[in-house]
C-alpha positions in Angstrom: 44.7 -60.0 3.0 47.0 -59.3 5.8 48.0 -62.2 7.7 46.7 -61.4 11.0 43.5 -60.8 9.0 44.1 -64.6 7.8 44.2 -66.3 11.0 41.1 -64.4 12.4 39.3 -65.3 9.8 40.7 -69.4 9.9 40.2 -68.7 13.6 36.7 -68.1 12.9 35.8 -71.2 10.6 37.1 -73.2 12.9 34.9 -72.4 15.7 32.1 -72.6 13.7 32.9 -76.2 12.5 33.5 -76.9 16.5 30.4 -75.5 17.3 28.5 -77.0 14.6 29.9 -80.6 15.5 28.7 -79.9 18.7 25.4 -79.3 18.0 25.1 -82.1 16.1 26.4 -84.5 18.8 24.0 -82.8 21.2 21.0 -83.2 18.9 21.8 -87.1 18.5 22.4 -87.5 21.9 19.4 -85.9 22.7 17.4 -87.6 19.8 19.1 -91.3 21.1 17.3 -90.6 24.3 14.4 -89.8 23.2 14.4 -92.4 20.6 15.4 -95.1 23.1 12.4 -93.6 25.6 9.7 -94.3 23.3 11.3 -97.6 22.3 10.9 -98.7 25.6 7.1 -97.4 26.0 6.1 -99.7 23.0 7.6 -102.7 24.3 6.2 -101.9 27.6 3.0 -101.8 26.4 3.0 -104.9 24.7 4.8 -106.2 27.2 2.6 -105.5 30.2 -0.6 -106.8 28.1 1.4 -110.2 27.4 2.5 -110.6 31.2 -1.2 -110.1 31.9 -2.3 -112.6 29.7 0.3 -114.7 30.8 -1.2 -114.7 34.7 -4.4 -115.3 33.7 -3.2 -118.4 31.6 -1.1 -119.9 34.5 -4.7 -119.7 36.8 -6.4 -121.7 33.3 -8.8 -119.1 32.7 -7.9 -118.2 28.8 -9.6 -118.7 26.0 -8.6 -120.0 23.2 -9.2 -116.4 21.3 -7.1 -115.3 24.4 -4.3 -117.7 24.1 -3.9 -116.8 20.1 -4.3 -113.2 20.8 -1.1 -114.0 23.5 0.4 -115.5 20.9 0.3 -113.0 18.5 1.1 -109.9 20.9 4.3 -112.3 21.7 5.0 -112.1 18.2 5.0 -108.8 17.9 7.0 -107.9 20.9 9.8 -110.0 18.9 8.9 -108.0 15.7 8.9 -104.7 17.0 11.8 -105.2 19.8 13.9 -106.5 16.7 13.1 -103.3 14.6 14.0 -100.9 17.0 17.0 -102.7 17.2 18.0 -102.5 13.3 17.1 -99.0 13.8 18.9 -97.9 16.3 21.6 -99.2 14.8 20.9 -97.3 11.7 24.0 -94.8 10.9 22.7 -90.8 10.8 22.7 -89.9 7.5 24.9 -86.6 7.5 22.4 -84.2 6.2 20.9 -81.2 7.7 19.5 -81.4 11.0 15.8 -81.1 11.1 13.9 -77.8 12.2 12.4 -78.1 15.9 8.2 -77.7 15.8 7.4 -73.8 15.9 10.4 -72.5 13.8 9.8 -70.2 10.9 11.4 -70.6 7.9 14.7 -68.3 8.4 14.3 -67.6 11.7 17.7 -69.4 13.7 16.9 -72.0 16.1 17.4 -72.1 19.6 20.8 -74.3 20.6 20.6 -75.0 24.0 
């Protein structure tokens, strides 16, 4: 193999490799997002069915099913807040990068 045929060709792996390592850092920033996005919707929804129970307790007019079930949703705010925590911390694991929905087996996905 000629030389000049050598570099091309290193030339050319290397650009793949940069390319690839860029798709993967725009994949997990774009999965972070997302993964941070629906983080926050769970909490939220806990969250805004504690802070109502919470007004309703400050005017006395709870239950005491009400007051456990305020309890527990506190609880689990904690609990799930936590775990989205540990895994968000979580490093990738390296491998392949999953198939977006609506790709065929062997057809190349879309890279935006």
């Amino acid at each position: 193999m000629s030389r000049g045929k050598q570099i091309l060709r290193e030339l050319g792996h290397a650009v793949r490799e940069e390319a690839a390592e860029s798709a993967r850092a725009s994949y997990f920033s774009v999965y972070d997002r997302g993964f941070n996005e629906a983080a926050q919707t769970c909490l939220g929804v806990l969250s805004d069915a504690t802070e109502e129970l919470l007004a309703r307790m400050k005017s006395g007019n709870l239950s005491k099913q009400e007051q456990a079930l305020y309890a527990r949703l506190t609880e689990l705010t904690a609990e799930m807040d936590e775990r989205l925590r540990n895994a968000c911390q979580e490093e990738p694991t390296g491998g392949p990068l999953p198939q977006p929905s609506g790709v065929r087996p062997g057809q190349p996905p879309i890279l935006s």
